[in-house]
C-alpha positions as CSV (number, residue, x, y, z in Angstrom):
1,X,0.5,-348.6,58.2
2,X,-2.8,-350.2,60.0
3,X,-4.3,-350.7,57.1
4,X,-3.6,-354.2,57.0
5,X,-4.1,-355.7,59.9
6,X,-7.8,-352.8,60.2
7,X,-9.0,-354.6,57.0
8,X,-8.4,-358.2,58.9
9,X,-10.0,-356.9,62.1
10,X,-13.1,-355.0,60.6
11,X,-15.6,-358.2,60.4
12,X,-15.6,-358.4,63.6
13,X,-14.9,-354.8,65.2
14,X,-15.1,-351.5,64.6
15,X,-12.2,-349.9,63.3
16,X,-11.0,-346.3,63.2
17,X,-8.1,-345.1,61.8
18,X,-7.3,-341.4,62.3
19,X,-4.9,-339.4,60.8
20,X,-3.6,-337.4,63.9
21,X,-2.8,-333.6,63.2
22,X,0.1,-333.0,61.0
23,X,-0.1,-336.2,59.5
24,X,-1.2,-337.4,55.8
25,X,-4.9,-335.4,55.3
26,X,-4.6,-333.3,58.8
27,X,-2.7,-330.6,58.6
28,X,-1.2,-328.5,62.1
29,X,-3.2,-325.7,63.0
30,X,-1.4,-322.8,61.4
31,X,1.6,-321.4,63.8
32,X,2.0,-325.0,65.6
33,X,5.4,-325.3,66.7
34,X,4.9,-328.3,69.3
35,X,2.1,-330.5,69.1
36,X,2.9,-333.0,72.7
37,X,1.4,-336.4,73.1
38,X,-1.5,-334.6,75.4
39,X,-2.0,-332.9,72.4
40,X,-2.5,-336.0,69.9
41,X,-4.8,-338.0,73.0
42,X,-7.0,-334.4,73.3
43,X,-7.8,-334.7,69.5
44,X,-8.4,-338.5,69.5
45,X,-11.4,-337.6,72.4
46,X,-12.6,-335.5,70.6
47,X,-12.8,-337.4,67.1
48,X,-14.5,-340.0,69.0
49,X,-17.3,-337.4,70.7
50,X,-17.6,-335.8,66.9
51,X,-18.2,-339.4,65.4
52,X,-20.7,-340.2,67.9
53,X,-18.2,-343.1,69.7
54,X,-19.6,-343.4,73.4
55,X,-18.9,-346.6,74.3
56,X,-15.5,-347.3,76.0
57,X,-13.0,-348.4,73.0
58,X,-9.9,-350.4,73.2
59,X,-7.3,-348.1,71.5
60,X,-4.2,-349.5,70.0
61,X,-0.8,-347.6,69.9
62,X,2.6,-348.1,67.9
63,X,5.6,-346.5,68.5
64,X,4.6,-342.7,68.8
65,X,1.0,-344.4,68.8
66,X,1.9,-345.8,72.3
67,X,2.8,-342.6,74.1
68,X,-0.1,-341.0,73.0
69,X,-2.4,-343.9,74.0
70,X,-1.0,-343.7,77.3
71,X,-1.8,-339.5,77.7
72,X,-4.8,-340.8,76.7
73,X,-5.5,-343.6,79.3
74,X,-3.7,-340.7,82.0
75,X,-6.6,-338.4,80.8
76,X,-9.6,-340.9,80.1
77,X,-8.9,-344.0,81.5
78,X,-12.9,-344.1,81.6
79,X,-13.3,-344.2,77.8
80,X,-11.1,-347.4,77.7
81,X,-11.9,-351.2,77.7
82,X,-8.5,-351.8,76.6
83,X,-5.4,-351.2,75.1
84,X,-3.2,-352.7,72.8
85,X,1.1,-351.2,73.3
86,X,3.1,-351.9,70.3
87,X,7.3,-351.2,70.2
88,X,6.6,-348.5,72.6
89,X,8.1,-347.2,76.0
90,X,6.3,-345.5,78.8
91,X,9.4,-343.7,79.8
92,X,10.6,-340.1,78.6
93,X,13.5,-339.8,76.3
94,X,17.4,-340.2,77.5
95,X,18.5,-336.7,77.1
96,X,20.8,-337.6,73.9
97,X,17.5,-338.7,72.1
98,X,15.4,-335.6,73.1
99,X,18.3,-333.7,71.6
100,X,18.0,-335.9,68.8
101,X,14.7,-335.0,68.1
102,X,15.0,-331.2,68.7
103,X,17.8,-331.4,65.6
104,X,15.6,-333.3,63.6
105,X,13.0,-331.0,63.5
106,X,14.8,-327.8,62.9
107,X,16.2,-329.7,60.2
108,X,13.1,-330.2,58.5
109,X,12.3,-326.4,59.3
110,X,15.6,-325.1,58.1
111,X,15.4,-327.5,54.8
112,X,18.7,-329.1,55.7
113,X,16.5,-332.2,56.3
114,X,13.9,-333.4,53.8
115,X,11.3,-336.7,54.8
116,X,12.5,-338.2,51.9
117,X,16.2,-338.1,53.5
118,X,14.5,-339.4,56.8
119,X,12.7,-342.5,54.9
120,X,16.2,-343.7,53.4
121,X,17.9,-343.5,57.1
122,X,14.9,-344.7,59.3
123,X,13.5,-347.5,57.2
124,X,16.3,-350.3,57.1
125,X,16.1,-350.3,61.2
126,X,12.4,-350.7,61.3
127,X,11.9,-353.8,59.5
128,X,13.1,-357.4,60.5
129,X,15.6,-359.0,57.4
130,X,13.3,-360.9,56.2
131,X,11.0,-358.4,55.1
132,X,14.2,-355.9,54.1
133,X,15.1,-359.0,51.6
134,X,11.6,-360.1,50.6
135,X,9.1,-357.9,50.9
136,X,10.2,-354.8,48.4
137,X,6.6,-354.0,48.1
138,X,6.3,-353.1,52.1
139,X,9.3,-351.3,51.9
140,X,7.8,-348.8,49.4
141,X,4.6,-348.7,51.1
142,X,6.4,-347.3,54.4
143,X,8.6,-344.7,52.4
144,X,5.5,-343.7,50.0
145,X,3.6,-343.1,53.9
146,X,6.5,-341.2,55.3
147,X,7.0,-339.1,51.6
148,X,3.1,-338.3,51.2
149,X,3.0,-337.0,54.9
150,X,3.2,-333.6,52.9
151,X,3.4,-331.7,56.8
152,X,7.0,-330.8,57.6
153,X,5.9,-328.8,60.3
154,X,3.5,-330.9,61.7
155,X,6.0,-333.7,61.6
156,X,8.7,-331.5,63.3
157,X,6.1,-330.6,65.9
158,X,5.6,-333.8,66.7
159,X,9.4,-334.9,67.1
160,X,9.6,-331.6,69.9
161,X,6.4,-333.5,71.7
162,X,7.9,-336.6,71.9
163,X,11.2,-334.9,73.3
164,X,9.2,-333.3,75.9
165,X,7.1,-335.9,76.9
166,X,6.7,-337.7,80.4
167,X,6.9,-341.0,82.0
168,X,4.0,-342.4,82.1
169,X,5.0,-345.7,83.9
170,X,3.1,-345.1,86.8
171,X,-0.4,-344.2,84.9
172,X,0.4,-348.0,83.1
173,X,0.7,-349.4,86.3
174,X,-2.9,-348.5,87.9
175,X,-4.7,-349.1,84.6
176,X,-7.6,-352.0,85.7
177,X,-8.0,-352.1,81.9
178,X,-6.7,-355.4,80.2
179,X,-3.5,-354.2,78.1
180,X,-1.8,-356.6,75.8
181,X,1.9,-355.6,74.8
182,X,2.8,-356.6,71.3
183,X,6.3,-356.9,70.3
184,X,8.4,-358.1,66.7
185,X,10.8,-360.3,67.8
186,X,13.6,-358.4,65.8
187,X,12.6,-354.7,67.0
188,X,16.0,-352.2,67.5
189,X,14.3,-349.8,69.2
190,X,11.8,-351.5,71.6
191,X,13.2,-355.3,72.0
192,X,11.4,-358.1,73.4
193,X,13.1,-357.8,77.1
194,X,12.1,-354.2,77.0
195,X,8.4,-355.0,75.9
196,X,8.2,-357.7,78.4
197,X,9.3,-355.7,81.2
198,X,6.5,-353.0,80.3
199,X,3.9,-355.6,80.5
200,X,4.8,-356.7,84.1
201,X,3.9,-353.0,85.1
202,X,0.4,-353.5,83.7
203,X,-2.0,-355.4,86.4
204,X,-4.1,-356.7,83.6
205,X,-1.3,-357.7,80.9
206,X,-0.5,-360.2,78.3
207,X,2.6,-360.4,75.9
208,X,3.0,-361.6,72.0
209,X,6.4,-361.6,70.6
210,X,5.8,-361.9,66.7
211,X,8.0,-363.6,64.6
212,X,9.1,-362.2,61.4
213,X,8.5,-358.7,62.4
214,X,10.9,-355.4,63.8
215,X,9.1,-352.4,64.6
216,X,6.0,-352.4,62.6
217,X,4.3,-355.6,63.2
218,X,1.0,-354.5,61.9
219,X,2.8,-353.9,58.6
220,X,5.4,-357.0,58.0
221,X,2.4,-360.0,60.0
222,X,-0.7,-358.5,60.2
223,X,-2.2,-362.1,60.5
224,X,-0.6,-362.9,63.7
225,X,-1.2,-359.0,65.0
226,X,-4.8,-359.3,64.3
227,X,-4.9,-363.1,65.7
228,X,-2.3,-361.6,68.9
229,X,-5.3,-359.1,69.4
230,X,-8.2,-361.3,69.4
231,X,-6.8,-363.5,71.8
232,X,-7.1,-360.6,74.1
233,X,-10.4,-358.6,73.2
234,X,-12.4,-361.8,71.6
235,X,-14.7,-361.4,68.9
């Protein structure tokens, strides 16, 4: 789902794109029954160490994305220059949505839940109306993403990580990093008073609402994601 707004963004920086463990072309490590945030930051060091990435980075998290970018500023704030939050939360779950989560993934480890069946009840609260009513072709890209993940497991270990993580509020609030909190202005799961409020906790923070856009900005306007982040980080 980066893929957009990376091919806008790689002319002037360096762009890397994982696929974080249990996810498309990474499978779990065999026997993984929770993979936590710590988990998914741990890897992303050490991608960067394998690819030969020492200078500090500006890292750029959506949704799950965010929580592991901020385990990974708790862990190596050092390797950062910056970081970009996108319909995120720095706060662990409300109980009801941890328990949530844990039923979710024994479904898809029982079989009584299938990604295809979580595609065709996630999708129509991710994306604003207009691109629900004219955008088919995004639509299908995010169910074809979610279908081809191929990893049950590694998905369902990732739904127990995000039930277990912590707040991570305070670690936001003595970042000396710039952060720049991105939020679509029709997101149900992390609205634009929500997102606002997470960027006055930041020292260093600025705040673009996008138009157009629910939870997956990068997907339904990467234009004014990729301008939203180079009026933060330059070029």
């Amino acid at each position: 789902m980066w893929n957009r707004v990376s091919g806008l963004l790689a002319e002037d920086f360096r762009v890397i794109v994982p696929d974080l463990r249990g996810f498309r072309k990474s499978p779990p490590p065999e026997g993984t029954l929770t993979t936590s945030m710590e988990t998914f930051a741990d890897d992303l060091r050490g991608l960067l160490r394998e690819i030969g990435v020492n200078e500090k980075v500006i890292l750029a998290g959506l949704s799950m994305g965010g929580y592991i970018t901020m385990q990974f500023a708790a862990k190596y704030a050092d390797s950062l220059a910056g970081m970009v939050l996108c319909g995120t939360k720095t706060t662990a779950d409300m109980p009801q949505m941890a328990e949530n989560r844990r039923k979710q993934a024994a479904g898809l480890r029982d079989g009584s839940l299938t990604l295809a069946g979580i595609a065709e009840t996630m999708i129509p609260k991710l994306f604003a109306e207009t691109t629900q009513t004219q955008h088919p072709e995004i639509i299908q890209e995010l169910r074809n993403i979610i279908i081809d993940s191929e990893h049950t497991n590694g998905v369902a270990a990732a739904a127990l990580g995000m039930a277990e993580r912590t707040d991570t509020t305070d670690v936001l609030r003595q970042l000396q990093i710039p952060v720049h909190v991105i939020c679509g202005a029709e997101d149900r799961f992390s609205p634009p008073d929500e997102m606002r409020q997470l960027a006055r906790y930041a020292r260093n923070s600025t705040f673009t609402e996008i138009a157009g856009a629910g939870h997956l900005p990068p997907m339904e306007q990467p234009e004014q994601f990729a301008a939203a982040f180079r009026r933060c980080f330059g070029a």
